[in-house]
C-alpha positions as CSV (number, residue, x, y, z in Angstrom):
1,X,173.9,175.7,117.4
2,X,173.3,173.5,120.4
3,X,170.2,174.3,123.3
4,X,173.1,176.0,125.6
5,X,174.4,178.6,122.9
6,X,170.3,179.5,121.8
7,X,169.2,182.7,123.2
8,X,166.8,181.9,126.8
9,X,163.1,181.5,125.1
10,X,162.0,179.8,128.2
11,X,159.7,181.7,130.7
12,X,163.0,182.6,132.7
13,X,163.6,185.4,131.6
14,X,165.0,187.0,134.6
15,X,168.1,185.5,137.2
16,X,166.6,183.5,140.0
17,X,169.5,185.5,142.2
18,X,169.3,189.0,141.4
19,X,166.5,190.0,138.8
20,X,169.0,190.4,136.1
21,X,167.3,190.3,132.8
22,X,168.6,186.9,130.6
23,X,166.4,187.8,127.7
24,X,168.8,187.4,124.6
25,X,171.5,185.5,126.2
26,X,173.0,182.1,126.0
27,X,170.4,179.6,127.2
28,X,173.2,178.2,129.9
29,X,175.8,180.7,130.9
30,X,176.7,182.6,134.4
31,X,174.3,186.0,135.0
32,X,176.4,189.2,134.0
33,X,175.1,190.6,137.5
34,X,175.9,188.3,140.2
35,X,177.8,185.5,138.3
36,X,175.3,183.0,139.4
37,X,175.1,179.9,137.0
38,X,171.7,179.5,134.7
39,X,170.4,177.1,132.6
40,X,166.7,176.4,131.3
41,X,166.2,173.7,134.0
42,X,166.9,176.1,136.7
43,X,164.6,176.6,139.5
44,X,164.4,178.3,143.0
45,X,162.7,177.5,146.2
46,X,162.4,180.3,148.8
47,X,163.9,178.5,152.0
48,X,163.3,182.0,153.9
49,X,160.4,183.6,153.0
50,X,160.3,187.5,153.4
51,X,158.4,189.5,155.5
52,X,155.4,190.4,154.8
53,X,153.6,193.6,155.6
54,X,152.3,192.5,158.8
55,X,155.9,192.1,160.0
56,X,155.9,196.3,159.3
57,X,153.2,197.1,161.3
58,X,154.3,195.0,164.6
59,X,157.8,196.7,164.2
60,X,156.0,200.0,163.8
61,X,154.1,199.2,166.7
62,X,156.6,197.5,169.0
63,X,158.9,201.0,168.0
64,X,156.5,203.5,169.2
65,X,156.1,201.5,172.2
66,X,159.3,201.4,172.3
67,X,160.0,205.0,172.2
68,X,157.4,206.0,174.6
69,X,159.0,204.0,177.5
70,X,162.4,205.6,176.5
71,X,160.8,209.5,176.8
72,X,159.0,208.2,180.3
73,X,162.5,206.3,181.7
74,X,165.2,208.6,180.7
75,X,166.3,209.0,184.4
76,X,167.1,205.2,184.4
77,X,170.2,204.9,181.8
78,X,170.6,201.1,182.4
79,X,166.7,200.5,181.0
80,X,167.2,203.3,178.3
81,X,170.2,201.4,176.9
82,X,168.3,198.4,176.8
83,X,165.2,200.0,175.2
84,X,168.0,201.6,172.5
85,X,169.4,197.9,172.1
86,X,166.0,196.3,171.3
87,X,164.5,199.1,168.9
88,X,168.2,198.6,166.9
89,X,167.4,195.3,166.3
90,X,163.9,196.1,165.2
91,X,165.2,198.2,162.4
92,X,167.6,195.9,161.4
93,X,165.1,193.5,161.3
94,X,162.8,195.7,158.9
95,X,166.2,196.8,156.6
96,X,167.8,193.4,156.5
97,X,164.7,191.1,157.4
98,X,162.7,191.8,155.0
99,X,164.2,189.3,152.4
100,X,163.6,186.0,151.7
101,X,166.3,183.7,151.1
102,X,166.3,181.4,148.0
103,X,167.7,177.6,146.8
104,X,168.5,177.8,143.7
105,X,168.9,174.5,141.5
106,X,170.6,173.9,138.4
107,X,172.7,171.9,136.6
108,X,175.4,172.7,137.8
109,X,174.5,172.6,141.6
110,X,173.1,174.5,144.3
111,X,173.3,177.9,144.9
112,X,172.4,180.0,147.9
113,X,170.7,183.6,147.4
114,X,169.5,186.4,149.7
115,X,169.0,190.2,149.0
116,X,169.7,189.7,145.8
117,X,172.8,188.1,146.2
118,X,174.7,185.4,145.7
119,X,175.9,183.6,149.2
120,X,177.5,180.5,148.1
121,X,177.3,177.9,145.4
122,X,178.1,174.1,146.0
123,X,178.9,171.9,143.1
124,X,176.9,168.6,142.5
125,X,180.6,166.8,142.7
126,X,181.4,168.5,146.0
127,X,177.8,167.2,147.5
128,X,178.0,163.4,149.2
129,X,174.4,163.7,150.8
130,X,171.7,165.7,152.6
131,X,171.0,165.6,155.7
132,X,167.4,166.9,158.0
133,X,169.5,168.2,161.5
134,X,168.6,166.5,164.4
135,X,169.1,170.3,166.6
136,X,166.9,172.9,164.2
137,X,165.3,170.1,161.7
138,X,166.8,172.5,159.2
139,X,168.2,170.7,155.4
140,X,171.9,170.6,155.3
141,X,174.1,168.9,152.4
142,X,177.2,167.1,153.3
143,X,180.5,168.0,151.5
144,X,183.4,165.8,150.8
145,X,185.2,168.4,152.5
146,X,183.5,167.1,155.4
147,X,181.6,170.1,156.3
148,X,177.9,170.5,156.1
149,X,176.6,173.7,155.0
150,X,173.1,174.3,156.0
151,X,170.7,174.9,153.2
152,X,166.7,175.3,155.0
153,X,166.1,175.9,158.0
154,X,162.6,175.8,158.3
155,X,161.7,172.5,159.7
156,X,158.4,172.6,156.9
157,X,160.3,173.5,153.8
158,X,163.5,171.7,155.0
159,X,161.4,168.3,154.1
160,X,159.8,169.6,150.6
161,X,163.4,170.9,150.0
162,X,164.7,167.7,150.4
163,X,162.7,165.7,147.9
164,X,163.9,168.2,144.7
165,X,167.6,169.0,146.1
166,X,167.8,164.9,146.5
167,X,165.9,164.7,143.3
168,X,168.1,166.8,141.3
169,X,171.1,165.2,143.0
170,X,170.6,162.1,141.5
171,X,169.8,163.2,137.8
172,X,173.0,164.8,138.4
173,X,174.6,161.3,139.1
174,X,172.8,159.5,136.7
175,X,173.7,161.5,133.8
176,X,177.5,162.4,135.1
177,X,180.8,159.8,133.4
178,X,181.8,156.7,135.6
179,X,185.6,157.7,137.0
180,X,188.2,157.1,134.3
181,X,185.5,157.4,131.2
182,X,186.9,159.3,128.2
183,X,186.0,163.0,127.5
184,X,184.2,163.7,124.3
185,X,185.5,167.3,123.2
């Protein structure tokens, strides 16, 4: 039995997606949860970090200040609607905020994640660099497609992103068949 069919011994234990418990499963395989791709060499960076409690308390702050100047300018419906607008994107701030967003890395190539879900995945063949943008200083890879797909945009992490994404990237090239190699079955 090769190190792909052995059951995960490693200290991942869990999907780097959605929490899905790999204990006892293939040690490479897709997650039975969210159909993201795992292997022991897997590994996540958090590109969006959640929210932390203090991000509660200024919402709960900003919306009972909020709510006060609605009760005191209910005469004036232009303002009130505005006041309505703002504290709806305050609470979907605090429902949909709240998560972080992850990079995942494996072998078989880069996966996006956020509440516990799995975005988008971009194969190692499909990648043909990265890129730092010159607008948000965000990480992006460059497809063959010719599209970029943004991957960080937090100018900080976009750069310590880029070191294991480009890092990984190339183990990928130096280990993948020159064009026109045979296939071992």
């Amino acid at each position: 039995m090769n190190a792909a069919n052995e059951p995960l011994t490693t200290p991942q234990q869990i999907c780097l997606c959605c929490g899905y418990s790999l204990a006892g499963l293939p040690g490479a395989h897709t997650c039975p949860e969210c159909g993201l791709a795992y292997a022991p060499d897997s590994f996540a960076i958090e590109v969006k970090p959640a929210q932390s409690s203090f991000s509660l308390i200024s919402w709960l702050l900003t919306s009972g200040a909020l709510s006060l100047l609605i009760i005191r300018s209910a005469q004036n419906k232009i303002v009130t609607a505005l006041l309505v607008a703002a504290m709806s994107v305050c609470v979907y701030q605090l429902l949909v905020g709240r998560h972080g967003r992850r990079l995942i890395i494996n072998s078989e190539g880069l996966s996006l994640a956020s509440r516990r879900r799995l975005e988008r995945s971009i194969a190692w063949d499909s990648i043909v660099g990265f890129e730092i943008s010159r607008v948000d200083g965000g990480l992006r890879a460059r497809c063959a497609s010719g599209k970029t797909v943004s991957l960080c945009r937090d100018q900080k992490l976009a750069k310590a992103c880029r070191k294991d994404v480009e890092r990984a990237w190339q183990d990928h090239l130096a280990t993948r068949e020159p064009h026109g190699a045979p296939q071992n079955s």
